[in-house]
N, C-alpha and C positions, 0 to 999 in steps of 0.2 A: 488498309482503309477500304470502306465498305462506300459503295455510290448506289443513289437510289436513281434506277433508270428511267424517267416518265414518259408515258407514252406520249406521241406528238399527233394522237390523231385530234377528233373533232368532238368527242364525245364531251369534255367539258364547255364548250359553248354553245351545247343545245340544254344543258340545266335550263330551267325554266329563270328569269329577266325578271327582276322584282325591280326594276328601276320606274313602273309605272306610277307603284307605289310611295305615295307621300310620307317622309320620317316624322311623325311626333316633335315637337319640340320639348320630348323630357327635359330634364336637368341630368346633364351627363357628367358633375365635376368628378375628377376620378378621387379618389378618397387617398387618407395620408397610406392606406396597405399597397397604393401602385404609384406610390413616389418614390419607390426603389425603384429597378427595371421592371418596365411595363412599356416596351417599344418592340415590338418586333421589324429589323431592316428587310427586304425585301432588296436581293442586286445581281439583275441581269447580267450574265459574261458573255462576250465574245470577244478572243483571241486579246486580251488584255494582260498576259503575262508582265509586261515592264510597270503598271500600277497598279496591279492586282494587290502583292504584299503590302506594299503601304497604305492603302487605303482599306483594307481588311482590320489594319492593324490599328488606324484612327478610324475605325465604328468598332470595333473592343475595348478601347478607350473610353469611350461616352459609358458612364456609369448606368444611365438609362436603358440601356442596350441590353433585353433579354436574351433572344436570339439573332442570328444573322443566317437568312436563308441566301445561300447562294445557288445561283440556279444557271450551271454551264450550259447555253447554248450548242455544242459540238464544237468547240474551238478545237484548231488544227496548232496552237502553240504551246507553249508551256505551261497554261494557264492552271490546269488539272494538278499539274503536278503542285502548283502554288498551294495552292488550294488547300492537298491532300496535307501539305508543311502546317500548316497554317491548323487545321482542323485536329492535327495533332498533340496541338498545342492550348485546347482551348474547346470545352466542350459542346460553348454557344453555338458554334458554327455545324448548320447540315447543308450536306449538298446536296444538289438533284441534278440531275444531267439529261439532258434533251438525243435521241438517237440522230438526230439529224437537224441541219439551222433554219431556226424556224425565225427568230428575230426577236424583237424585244416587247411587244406584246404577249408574245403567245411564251415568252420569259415569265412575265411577270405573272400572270393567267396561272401557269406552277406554279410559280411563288404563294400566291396569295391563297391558295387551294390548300396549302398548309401552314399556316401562321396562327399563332395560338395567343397572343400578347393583345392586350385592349384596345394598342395604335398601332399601325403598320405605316412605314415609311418607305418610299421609295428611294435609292441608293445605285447611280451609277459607279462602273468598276474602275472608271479613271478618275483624275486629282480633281478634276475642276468643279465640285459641292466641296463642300469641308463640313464632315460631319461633329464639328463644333458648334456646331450651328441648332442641333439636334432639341437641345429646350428651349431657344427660343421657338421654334415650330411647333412645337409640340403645347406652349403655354398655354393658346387659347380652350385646347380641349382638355388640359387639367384644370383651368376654372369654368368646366362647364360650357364653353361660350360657342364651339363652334364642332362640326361633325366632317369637314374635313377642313385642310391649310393647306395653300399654294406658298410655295416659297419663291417670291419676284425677284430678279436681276435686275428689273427696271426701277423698283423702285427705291427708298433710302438710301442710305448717304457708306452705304460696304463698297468694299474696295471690289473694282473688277478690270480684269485682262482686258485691252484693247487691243479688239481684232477685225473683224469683217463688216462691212458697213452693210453690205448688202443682206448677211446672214440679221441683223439686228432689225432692216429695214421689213424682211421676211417674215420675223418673230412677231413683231407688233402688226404686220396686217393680218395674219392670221390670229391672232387674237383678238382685232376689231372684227372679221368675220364671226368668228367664236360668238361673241357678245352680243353682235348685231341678232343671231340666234338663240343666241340661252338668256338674253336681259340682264346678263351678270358684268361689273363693271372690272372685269382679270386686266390688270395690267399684263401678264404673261402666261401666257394656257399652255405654252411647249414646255416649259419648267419640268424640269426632273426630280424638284422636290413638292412631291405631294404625301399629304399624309392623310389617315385613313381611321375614324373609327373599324375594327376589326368587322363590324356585323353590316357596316356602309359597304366595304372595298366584297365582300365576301358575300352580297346580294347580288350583286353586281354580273353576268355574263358576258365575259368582255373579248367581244369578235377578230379587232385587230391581230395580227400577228407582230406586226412591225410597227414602227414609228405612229402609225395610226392612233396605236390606244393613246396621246395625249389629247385629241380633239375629243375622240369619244368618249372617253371616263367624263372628260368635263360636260360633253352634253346630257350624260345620264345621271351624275349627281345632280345636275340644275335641274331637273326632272323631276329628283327625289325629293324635292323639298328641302334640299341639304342645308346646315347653315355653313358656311363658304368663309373664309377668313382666308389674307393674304398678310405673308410677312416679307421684312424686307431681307434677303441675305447676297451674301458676297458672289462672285464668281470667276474661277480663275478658267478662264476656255482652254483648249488645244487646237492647233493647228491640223492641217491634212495630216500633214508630215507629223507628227504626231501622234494621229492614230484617230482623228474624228472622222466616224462614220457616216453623217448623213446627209444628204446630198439632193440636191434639187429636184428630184424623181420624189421624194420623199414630202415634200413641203407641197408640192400638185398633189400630191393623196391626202396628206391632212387637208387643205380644200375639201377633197370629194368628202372627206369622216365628216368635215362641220356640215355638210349639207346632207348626206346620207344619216347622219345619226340623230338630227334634228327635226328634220321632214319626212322622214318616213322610218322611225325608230321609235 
């Protein structure tokens, strides 16, 4: 099995930033020749070996699903090797791998540098999105209607894990920050399922490394004029002890994204 090694240096976030740039509101329906696959996943790894296979294996599932870029961070577990099973098996799947952990921005930053499908969606490596979920997100921008989609926790009536009061109380003020700055009404700006016209996510120079890129993508598509859709879907969370990475150091820095990418971006 052959890996493509990406560099981690800086040279891709100094492309030149078209997010100054207002989108047209063409009419973007995708036509009946991209209602076969016409989705390319974008999914971050880090040390994810225990739901790496299953979750690989429900976005192979979703018919839509052209490719699946997975993009190993430098995991220190068995994740690599998941992977290499997995891509074995299935020729959708390419991987990229990071020399050294740079985080989940500067993940997706690879990713999205190579994706070739009309939508790009984002895709964490553990259970808690269910990419069954995957046409509804995607419907607004096959009847034309929207240039990207948030996928809410907060909002309709989908089943979701009951876990951290504090973590949810977190979630929503940083998305009234968000709003208070981009005039956009997100029920949820930390959301991990965002999707992407291909020529939207691929304008885009996206700074963060880490957890960051959630406030920042959202202040640079409210920028672009984007048309912005929000769907309802499910969400089954994890626990520490489980393996959730992000941590209250994390949630202080998105503050500093909404105010740095807003006011002087």
């Amino acid at each position: 099995m052959k890996f493509e090694v990406v560099s981690t240096g800086g040279d891709q976030r100094r492309q030149r930033d078209f997010t100054s740039t207002r989108l047209p509101h063409t009419s973007f329906a995708l036509t009946t020749e991209y209602t076969a696959p016409c989705l390319s996943v974008v999914m971050p790894i880090y040390n994810e070996e225990a739901t790496l296979g299953a979750i690989v294996e429900a976005v192979l599932e979703q018919p839509l699903v052209a490719e699946l870029i997975c993009v190993d961070d430098c995991s220190v577990d068995g994740a690599v090797t998941v992977l290499e099973r997995c891509a074995a098996l299935d020729s959708r799947i390419r991987i990229l791998r990071h020399a050294v952990n740079r985080g989940k921005g500067a993940a997706l930053r690879t990713g999205f540098a190579k994706v070739s499908s009309p939508i790009v969606i984002v895709q964490d490596a553990d259970l808690e999105y269910d990419p069954i979920e995957y046409p509804r997100l995607i419907a607004p921008m096959m009847e034309g209607r929207a240039d990207v989609v948030f996928g809410s926790r907060f909002v309709g009536s989908e089943e979701h894990r009951v876990l951290y009061f504090w973590h949810s109380v977190g979630n929503k003020l940083l998305t009234l920050a968000s709003n208070m700055f981009t005039n956009l009404n997100l029920t949820d700006m930390e959301t991990c399922y965002k999707v992407f016209r291909r020529e939207v996510i691929q304008a885009i120079a996206i700074q963060e490394d880490r957890f960051g890129f959630e406030p920042e993508i959202t202040a640079k598509v409210a920028r672009m004029n984007a048309r912005i859709y929000e769907v309802a879907i499910s969400y089954h969370g994890r626990t520490y002890a489980e393996g959730k990475k992000i941590r209250a150091w994390d949630g202080v820095r998105a503050m500093w994204c909404i105010i740095k990418y807003n006011l002087f971006r």
